[in-house]
C-alpha positions in Angstrom: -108.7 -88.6 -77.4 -111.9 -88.3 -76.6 -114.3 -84.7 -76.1 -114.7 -86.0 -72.5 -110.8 -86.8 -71.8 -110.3 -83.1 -73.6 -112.6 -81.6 -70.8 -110.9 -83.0 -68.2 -107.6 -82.0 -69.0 -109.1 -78.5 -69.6 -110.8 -78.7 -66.1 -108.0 -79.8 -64.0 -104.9 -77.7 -66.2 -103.6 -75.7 -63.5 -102.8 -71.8 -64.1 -99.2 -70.6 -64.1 -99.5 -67.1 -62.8 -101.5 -65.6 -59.7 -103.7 -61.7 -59.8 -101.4 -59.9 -62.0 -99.7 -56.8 -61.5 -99.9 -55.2 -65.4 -97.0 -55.5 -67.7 -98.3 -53.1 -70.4 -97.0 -50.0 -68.4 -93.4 -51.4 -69.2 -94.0 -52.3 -72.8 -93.4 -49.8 -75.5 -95.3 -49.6 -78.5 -94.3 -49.3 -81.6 -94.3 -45.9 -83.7 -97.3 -45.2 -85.7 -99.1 -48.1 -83.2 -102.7 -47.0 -83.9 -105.1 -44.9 -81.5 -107.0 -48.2 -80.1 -103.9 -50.1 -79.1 -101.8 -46.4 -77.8 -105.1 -46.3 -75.6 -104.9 -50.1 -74.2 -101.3 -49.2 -73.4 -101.8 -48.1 -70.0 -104.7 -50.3 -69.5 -105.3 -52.7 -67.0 -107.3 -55.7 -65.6 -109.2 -54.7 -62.4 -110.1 -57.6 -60.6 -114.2 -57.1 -60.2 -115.0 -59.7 -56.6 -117.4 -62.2 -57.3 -117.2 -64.0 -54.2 -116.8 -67.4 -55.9 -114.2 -69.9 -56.1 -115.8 -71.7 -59.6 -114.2 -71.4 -62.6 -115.5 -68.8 -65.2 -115.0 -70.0 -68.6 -118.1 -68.4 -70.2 -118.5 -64.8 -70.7 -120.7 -62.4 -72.2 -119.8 -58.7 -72.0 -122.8 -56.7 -73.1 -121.3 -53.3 -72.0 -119.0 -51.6 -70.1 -121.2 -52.0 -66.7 -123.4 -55.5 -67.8 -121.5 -58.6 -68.0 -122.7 -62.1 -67.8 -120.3 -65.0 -66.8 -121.2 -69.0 -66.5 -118.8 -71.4 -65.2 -118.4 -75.2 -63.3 -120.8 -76.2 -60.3 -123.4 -74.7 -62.4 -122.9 -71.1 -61.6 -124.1 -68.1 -63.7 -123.4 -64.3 -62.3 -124.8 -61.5 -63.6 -123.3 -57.7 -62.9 -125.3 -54.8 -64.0 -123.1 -52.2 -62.0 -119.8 -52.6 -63.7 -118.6 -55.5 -61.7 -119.4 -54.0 -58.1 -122.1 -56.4 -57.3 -122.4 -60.0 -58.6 -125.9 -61.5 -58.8 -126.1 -65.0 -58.0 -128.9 -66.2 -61.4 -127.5 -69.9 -61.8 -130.2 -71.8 -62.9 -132.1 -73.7 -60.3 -130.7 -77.5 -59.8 -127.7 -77.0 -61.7 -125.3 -76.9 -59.4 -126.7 -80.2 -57.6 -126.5 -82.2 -61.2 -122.8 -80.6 -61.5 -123.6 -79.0 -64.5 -120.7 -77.2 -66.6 -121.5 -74.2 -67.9 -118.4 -73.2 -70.2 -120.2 -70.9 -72.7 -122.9 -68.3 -72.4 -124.4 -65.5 -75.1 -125.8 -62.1 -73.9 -128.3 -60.2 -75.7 -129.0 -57.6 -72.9 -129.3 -57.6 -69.4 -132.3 -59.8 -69.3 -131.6 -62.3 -72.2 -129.2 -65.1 -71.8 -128.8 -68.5 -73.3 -126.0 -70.9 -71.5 -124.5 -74.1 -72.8 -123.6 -77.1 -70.8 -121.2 -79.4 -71.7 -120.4 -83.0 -71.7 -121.3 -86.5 -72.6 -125.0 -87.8 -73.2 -127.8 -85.5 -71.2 -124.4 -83.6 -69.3 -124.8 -81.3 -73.1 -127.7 -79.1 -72.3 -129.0 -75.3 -73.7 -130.6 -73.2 -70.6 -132.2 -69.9 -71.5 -133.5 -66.5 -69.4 -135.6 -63.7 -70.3 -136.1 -62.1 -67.1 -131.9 -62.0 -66.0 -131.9 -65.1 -64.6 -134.7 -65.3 -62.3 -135.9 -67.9 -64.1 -134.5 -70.7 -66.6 -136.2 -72.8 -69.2 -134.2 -75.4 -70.6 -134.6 -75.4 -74.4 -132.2 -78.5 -75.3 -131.1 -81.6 -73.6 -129.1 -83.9 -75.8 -130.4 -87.2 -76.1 -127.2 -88.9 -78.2 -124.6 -90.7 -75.8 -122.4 -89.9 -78.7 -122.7 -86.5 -78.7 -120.6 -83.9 -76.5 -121.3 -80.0 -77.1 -118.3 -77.3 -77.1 -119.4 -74.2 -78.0 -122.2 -71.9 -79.1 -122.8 -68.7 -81.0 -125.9 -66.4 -82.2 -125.9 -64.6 -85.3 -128.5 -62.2 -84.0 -130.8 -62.2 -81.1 -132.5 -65.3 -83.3 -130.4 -67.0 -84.7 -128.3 -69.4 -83.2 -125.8 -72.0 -83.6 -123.9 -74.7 -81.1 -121.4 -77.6 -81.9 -120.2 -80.9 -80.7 -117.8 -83.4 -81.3 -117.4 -86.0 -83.7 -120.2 -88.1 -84.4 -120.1 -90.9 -86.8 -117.1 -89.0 -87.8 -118.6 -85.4 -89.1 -118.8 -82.6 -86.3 -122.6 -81.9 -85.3 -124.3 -78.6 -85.5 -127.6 -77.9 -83.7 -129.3 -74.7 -84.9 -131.8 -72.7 -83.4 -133.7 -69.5 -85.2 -136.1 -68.2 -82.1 -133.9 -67.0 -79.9 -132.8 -70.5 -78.6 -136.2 -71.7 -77.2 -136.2 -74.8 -79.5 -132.8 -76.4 -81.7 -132.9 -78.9 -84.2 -129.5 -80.9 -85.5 -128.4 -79.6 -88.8 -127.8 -82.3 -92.0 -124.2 -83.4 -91.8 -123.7 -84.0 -95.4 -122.5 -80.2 -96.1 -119.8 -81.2 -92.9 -116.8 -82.6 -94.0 -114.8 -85.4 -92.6 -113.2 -85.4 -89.1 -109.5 -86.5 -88.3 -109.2 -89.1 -86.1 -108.9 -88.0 -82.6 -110.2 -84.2 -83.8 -112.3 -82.2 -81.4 -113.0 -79.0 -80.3 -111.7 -77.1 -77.5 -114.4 -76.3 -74.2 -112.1 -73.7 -73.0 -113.6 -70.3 -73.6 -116.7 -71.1 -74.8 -114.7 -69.1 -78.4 -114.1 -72.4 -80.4 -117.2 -71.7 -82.3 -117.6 -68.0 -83.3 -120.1 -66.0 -85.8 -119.6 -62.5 -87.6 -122.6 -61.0 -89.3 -125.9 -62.8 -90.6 -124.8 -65.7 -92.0 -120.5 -66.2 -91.4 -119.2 -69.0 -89.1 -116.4 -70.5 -87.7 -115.2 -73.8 -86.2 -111.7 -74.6 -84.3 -110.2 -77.6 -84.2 -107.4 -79.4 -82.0 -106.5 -83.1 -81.2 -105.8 -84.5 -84.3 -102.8 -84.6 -87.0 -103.5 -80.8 -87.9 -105.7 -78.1 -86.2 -107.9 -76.8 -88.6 -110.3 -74.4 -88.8 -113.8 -74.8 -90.7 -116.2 -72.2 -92.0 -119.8 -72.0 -93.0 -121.2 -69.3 -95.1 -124.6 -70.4 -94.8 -125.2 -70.9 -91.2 -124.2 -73.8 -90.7 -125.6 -76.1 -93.8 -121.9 -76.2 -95.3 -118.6 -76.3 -94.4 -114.6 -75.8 -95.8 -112.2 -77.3 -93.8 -108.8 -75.4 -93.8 -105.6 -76.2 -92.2 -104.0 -73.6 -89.3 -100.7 -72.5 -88.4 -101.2 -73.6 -84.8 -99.5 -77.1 -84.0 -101.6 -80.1 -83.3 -100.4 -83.6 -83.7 -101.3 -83.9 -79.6 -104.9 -84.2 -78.0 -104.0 -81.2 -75.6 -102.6 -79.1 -78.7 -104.7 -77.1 -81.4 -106.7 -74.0 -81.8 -108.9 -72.8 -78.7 -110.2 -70.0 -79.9 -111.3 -67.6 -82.4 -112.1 -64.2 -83.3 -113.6 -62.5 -86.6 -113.8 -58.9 -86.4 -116.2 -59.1 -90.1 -116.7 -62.0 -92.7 -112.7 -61.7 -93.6 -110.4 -60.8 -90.7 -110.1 -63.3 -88.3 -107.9 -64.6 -85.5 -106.7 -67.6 -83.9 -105.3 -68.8 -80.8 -103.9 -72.2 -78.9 -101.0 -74.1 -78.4 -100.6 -76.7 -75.8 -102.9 -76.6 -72.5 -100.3 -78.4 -70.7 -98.7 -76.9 -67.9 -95.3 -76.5 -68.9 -95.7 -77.0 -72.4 -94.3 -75.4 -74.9 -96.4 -73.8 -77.5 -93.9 -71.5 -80.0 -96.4 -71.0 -82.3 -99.6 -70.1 -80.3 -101.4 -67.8 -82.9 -102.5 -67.6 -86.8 -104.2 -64.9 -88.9 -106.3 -64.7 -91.9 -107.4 -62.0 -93.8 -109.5 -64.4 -96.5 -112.2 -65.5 -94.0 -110.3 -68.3 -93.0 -109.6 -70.0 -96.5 -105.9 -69.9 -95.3 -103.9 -68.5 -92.4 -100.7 -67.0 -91.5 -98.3 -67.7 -88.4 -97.9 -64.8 -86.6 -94.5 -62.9 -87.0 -94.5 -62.2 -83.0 -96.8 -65.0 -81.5 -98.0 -64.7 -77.5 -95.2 -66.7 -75.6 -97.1 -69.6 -74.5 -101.0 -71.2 -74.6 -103.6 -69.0 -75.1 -107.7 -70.0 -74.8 -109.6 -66.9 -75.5 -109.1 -63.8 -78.0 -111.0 -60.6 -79.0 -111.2 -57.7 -81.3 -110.9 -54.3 -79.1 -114.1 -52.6 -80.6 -113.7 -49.5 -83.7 -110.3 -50.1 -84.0 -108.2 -51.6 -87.6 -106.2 -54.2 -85.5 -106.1 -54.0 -82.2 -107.3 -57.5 -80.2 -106.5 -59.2 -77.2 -105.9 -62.7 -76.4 -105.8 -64.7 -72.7 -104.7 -67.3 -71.1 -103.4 -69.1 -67.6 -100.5 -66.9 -68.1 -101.4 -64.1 -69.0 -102.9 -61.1 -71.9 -101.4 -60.0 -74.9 -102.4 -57.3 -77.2 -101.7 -56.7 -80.6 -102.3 -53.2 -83.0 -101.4 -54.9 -87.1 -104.3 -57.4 -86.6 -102.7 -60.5 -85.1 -98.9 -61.2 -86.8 -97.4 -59.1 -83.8 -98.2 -59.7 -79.8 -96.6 -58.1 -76.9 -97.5 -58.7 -73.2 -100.2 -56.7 -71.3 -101.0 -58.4 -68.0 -99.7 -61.6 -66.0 -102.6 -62.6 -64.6 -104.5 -65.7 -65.1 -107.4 -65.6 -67.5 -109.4 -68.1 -69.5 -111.9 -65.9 -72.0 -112.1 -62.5 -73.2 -114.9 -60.6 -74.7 -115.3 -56.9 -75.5 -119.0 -55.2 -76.0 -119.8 -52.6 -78.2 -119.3 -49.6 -76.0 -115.3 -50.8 -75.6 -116.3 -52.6 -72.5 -113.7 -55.6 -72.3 -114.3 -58.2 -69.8 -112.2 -61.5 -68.6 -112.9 -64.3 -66.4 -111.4 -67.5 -65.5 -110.0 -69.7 -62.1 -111.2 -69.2 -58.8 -113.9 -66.6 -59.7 -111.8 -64.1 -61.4 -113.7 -61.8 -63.5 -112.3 -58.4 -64.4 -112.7 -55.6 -66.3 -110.1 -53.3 -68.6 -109.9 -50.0 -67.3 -107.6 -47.4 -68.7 -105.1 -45.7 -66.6 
C-alpha cells in the first residue's frame, strides 16, 4: 500500500475511547517497582483546553510548562504556561493549502522546525525562531515520488527527516544548521525496501535519534516490520526484523523510543478499529540489532512511546485507547489511563505531554 493510502487510514482511524477517567489508581505495582514508575502510579492525564477540534499528532514537550503541538488543517499551538493558554503560531497559509503537520521538534520556546506530510510539494519542512510569529519554509519537496513521515534532530543542528520508498530504498534528507537548508542523503548505505514497506505518520516517533550520531527507522506494511538503524547519521543503515506483526499495510511498528544508543522501545500493532494487535510491543537492549516481544504487551494498538526522564525503565506508550506504563524497560505493560491519545513526549525536567483527536493535549500530573 502506498505512503498516501497509509495516511489516510491513519487520518480517518477512529478512536475507541472518549476523556479518560485514570486507571493507574486501580493498578497495583509490583514489589520492588522502581521510584520513577511507584511515582507515575498515581499520575494522571489532565486534559490542558486548546480550543481546537484538529488532530494533534506532533508534539514537542520542552518542559513541564512549554509544549509545542502541530497537527491537520495546518495548526501549530504553542503553551508557555503549562497548558493554561494555547497560542495560536500556525504558520501563515497553511491551513488554506491543508497542510498536515504530523511532526514537530522543539529546541526552546522560540525554536521550532515542523514537518508536513504527503505526496509531491504536500512534504514540506517550516521553521521558527521567534515562537511562531514568523515561519520560513526551509524544504519543499520537489519528487512526486517522495512522501515524508517523520523527523528528528540530533542537536539543535543537526537534523534528519525520512520518507517512503523511492526507487525502492527509504530517503533520508539531512540538515546540519538547524533546519534552514536539507539536502537528500546517498542511498547506497540504505538497504532494500520490502514491497509495500512504509513508515507510519502517526506520531511523528517513526524516526527517532539518541545522542550525536544514533538513529532509528520503523517500519510497517510489508511481510515483516523492521526496524533500521544508522550509526552515522544517516549515511548507513542495518535493517533488523521486529517482534511486532506486519504482513498487513495497517500493521507494523509506529513508533519508537531510545532512552541512549542501546535501550530502545517499540510500539504498533494494527491501526484498525477493532483489530486485534496481541503483540503490540518489542524491546532491545543491543541498539536495535535484535528485539524481544514483550512478556506483558499493551492490550491493543499503540502509536507513540516515551522514556519517563532519570529513571532505569520506566516509559510510557499511547494510543486511541488508551496509556500504558511500564518499570523493567518494556517486556511488562500495565494500564494507566483510558483516554484517547496519539503521541507522547517527556522533557527533561519530567514534564510529560500527550496530544491527539479533537484538540486533546494534556499533561501528567501526579496526584
Amino acid at each position: 500500500m502506498c505512503a498516501a493510502g497509509l495516511a489516510v487510514g491513519l487520518l480517518a482511524a477512529p478512536a475507541q475511547a472518549s476523556a479518560g477517567a485514570s486507571a493507574g489508581s486501580s493498578a497495583r505495582a509490583s514489589a520492588g517497582a522502581e521510584p520513577a514508575e511507584a511515582e507515575l502510579r498515581g499520575a494522571r492525564w489532565a486534559l490542558k483546553g486548546t480550543g481546537k477540534d484538529v488532530r494533534f499528532r506532533g508534539l514537542s514537550a520542552v518542559s513541564r510548562t512549554t509544549a509545542w503541538v502541530a497537527g491537520s488543517k495546518g495548526t501549530v499551538l504553542r503553551t508557555v504556561d503549562g497548558g493554561r493558554t494555547w497560542g495560536d503560531v500556525s504558520p501563515p497559509g497553511a491551513a488554506a493549502e491543508g497542510l498536515e503537520l504530523r511532526d514537530i521538534e522543539a529546541f526552546d520556546a522560540r525554536r521550532a522546525v515542523a514537518l508536513s506530510i504527503g505526496e509531491g510539494e504536500a512534504s514540506r519542512v517550516l521553521r521558527t525562531e521567534d515562537g511562531g510569529a514568523t515561519w520560513t519554509e526551509a524544504f519543499r519537496n520537489p519528487d512526486p515520488r517522495a512522501f515524508y513521515d517523520c523527523l528528528t534532530f540530533f542537536d539543535s543542528q543537526h537534523g534528519l527527516a525520512m520518507s517512503d520508498p523511492v526507487d525502492g530504498r527509504f530517503r533520508i534528507l539531512s540538515t546540519d544548521d538547524g533546519g534552514r537548508s536539507w539536502r537528500v542523503l546517498p542511498g547506497e548505505g540504505m538497504p532494500a525496501a520490502l514491497p509495500g514497506e512504509a513508515g507510519f505518520a502517526a506520531s511523528g516517533q517513526c524516526l527517532v535519534s539518541a545522542g550525536p550520531r544514533d538513529v532509528w527507522l520503523a517500519t510497517g506494511g510489508g511481510a515483516t516490520a523492521r526496524v533500521l538503524h544508522s550509526a552515522d547519521r544517516g549515511l548507513t543503515w542495518r535493517a533488523t526484523e521486529s517482534t511486532v506483526p506486519a504482513g498487513d499495510p495497517a500493521r507494523g511498528v509506529f513508533a519508537l523510543a531510545f532512552r541512549d544508543r542501546t535501550r530502545g522501545l517499540a510500539v504498533g500493532g494494527d491501526y484498525r478499529a477493532g483489530q486485534a494487535s496481541p503483540q503490540a510491543a518489542a524491546v532491545s537492549s543491543d541498539g536495535g540489532r535484535s528485539w524481544r516481544q514483550a512478556a506483558a504487551p499493551p492490550p491493543a494498538y499503540r502509536s507513540g512511546a516515551a522514556w519517563y526522564p532519570y529513571s532505569g525503565g520506566t516509559a510510557l506508550a499511547v494510543g486511541p485507547t488508551g496509556t500504558d506504563v511500564t518499570a523493567d524497560g518494556g517486556r511488562n505493560w500495565r494500564p494507566l489511563d483510558a483516554g484517547s491519545f496519539d503521541t507522547v513526549d517527556c522533557a527533561a525536567d519530567t514534564g510529560c505531554w500527550a496530544s491527539g483527536e479533537k484538540g486533546r493535549v494534556a499533561r501528567l500530573e501526579r496526584r
